[in-house]
C-alpha positions in Angstrom: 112.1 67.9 120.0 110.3 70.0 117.7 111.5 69.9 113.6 110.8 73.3 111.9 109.5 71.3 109.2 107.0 69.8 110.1 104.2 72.7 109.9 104.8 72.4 106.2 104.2 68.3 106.7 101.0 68.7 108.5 100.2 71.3 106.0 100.7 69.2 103.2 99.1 66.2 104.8 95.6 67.9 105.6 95.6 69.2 101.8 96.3 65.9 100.2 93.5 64.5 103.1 91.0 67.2 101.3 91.7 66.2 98.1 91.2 62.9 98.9 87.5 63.4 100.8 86.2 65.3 98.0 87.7 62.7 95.2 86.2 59.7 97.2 82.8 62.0 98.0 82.3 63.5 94.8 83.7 60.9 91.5 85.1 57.4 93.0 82.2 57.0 95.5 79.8 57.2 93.2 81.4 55.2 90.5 82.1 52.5 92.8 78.2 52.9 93.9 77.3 52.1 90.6 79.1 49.3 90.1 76.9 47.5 92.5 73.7 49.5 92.0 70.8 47.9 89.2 70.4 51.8 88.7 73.9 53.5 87.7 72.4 56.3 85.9 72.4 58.6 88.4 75.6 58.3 90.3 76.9 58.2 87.4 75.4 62.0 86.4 75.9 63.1 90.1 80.1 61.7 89.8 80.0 63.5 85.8 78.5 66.7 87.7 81.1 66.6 90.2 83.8 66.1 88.2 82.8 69.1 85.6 82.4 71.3 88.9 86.3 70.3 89.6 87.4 71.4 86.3 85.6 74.3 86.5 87.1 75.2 89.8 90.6 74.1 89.3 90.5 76.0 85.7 89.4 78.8 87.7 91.8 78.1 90.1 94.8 78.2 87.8 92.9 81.7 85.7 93.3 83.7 89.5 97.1 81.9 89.8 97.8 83.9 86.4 96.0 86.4 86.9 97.2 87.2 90.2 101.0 86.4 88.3 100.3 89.2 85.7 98.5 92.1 88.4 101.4 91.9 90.4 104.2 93.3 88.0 101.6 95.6 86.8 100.8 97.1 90.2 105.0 97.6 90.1 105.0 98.8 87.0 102.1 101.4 87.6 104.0 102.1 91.2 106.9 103.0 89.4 105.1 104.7 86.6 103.4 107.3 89.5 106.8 107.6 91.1 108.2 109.1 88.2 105.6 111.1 87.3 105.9 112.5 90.5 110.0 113.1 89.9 108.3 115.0 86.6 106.3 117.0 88.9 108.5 117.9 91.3 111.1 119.3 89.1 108.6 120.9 86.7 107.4 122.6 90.4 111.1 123.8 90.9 111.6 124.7 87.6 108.5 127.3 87.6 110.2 128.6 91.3 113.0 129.2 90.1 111.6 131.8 86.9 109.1 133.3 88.6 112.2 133.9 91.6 113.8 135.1 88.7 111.0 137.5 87.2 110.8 138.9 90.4 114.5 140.2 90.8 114.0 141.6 87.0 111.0 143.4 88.8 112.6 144.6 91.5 115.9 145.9 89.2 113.8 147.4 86.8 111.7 149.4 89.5 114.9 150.2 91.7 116.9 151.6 88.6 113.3 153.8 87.7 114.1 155.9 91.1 118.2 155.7 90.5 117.0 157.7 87.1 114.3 159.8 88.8 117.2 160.9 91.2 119.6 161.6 88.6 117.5 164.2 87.1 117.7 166.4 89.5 121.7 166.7 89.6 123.2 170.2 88.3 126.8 170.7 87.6 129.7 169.6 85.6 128.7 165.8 86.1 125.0 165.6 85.7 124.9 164.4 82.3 127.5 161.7 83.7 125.5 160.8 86.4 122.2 160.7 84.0 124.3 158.9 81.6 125.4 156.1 83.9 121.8 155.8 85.5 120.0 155.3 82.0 122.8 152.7 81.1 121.8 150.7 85.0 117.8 151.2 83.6 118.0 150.4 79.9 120.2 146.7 80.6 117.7 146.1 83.6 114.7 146.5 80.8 116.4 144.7 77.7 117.0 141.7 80.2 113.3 142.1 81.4 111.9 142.1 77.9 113.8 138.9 77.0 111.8 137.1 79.3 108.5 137.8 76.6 109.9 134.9 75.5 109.0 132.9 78.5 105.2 132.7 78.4 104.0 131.6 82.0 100.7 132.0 84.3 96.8 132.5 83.0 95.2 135.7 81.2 96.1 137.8 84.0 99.5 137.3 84.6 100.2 137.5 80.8 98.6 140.9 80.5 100.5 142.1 83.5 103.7 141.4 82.3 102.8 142.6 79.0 101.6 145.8 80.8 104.6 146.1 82.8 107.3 145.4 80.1 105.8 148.2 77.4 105.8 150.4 80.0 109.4 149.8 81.4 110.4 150.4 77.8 108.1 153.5 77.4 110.3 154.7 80.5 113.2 154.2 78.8 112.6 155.9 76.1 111.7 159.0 77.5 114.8 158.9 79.7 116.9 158.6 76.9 115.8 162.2 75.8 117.5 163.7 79.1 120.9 162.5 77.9 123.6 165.1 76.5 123.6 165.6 73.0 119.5 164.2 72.8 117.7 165.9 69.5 114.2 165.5 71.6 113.6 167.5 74.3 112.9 166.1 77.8 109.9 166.3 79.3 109.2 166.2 82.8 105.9 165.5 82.5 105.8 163.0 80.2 108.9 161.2 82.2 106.7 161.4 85.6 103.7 159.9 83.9 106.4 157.2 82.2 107.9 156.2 85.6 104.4 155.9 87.5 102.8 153.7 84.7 106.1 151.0 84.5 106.4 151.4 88.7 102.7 150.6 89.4 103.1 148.1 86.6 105.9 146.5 88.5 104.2 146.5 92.0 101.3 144.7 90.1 103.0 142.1 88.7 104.9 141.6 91.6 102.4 141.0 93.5 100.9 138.7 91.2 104.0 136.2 91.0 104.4 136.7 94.8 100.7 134.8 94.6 101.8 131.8 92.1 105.0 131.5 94.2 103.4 130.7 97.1 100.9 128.0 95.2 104.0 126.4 93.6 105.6 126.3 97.5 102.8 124.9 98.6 102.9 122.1 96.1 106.5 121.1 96.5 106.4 121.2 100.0 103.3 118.7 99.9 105.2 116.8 97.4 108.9 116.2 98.9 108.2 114.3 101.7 106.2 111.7 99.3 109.2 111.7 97.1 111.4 111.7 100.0 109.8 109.4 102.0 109.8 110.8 105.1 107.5 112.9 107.5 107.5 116.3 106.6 109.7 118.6 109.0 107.3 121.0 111.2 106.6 124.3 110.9 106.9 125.4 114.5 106.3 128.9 113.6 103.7 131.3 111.8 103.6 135.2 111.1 106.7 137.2 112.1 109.6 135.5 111.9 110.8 135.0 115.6 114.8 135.0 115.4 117.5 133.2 115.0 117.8 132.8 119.5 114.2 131.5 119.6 113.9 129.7 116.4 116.8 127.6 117.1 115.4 127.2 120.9 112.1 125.8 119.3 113.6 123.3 116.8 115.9 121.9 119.9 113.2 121.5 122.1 112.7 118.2 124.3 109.2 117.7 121.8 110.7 118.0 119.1 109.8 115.1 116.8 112.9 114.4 115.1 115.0 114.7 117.6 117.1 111.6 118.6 115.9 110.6 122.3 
């Protein structure tokens, strides 16, 4: 009948045996030898030489024990150091999503009300200056709410000059615009409104464009970044270009070879 314990015996055992050999072989043999030798000199060196090498390698021994006792919690500690910086990362990432998400439905409001008040110049009648009215109102929020975000400096030379660019022209718009309104001491222009509106539009297509760019970087790095965090594989991407539909889309992510499906 076989004891579990006694691997750890026979382990034991052939250490203490080792021990023993190289005690014997290395420091009491050569004592012992010269006790009975007319010449002790040099077992007694060779034993001293041995025994120094001994210290030396159980003091070295004991240095990796406490060595090897301190790197451990500091691999943990730098483990969980990297994890949280990568927590910091992550949310920094989402953070930056979600303003630039943000900038961009400023962009498209801003732009979308610029038509709303190109359209409103054309009406005639009793309620035109009603209809202007309630058009510049839609415009000049949409532009004081884009020109809070100056605030908010983000993105490198370029994206700084095209928001710059893009809000003092939306505001440029607006104050044209305001000059179409009843009761307005300036007179409107429609030249100078047509130039206005094509300046702050093409600014807004621009910048759009440009945040359309870091959006997709900042995707790109969470998306790289979750599954770390996560710990999991990352969920496929069984599609690229048009967007296929909800009938096919769904058929692909039920498929038989599909990785994450239970089989």
């Amino acid at each position: 009948m076989r004891d579990k314990h006694w691997p750890g015996i026979a382990t034991a055992v052939a250490v203490l045996w080792i021990i023993s050999t190289v005690t014997w072989l290395g420091i009491a043999g050569p004592i012992w030898r010269a006790s009975s030798t007319a010449s002790p000199d040099a077992w007694i060196g060779f034993a001293g030489n041995a025994l120094g090498a001994g210290v030396a390698l159980l003091a070295a021994i004991v240095a990796g024990i406490a060595a090897y006792r301190t790197i451990v919690p500091m691999q943990r500690q730098l483990s969980e150091l990297v994890r949280q910086n990568h927590f910091a990362h992550y949310d920094k990432l989402r953070q930056r999503a979600a303003d630039l998400v943000d900038t961009k439905i400023l962009i498209e409001n801003v732009t979308a009300n610029l038509e709303v008040m190109d359209r409103s110049l054309s009406l005639s009648g009793l309620g035109k200056y009603d209809g202007r009215a309630a058009a510049f109102d839609r415009l000049s929020e949409s532009v004081g709410v884009l020109n809070m975000t100056r605030r908010s400096v983000w993105g490198d030379e370029n994206a700084q000059s095209l928001t710059t660019y893009f809000v003092d022209k939306s505001m440029w718009a607006v104050n044209v615009a305001r000059c179409a309104l009843a009761g307005s001491a300036k007179p409107f222009s429609n030249d100078e409104w047509a130039a206005a509106k094509k300046d702050a539009f093409q600014g807004g297509v621009a910048l759009h464009a440009r945040i359309k760019m870091e959006t997709d970087v900042v995707s790109s790095e969470i998306a790289a970044l979750e599954p770390v965090l996560l710990q999991r594989q990352p969920f496929p991407q069984l599609w690229k270009g048009e967007y296929p539909g909800p009938e096919k889309l769904s058929e692909m992510y039920s498929g038989k070879d599909h990785p994450f499906r239970s089989r």
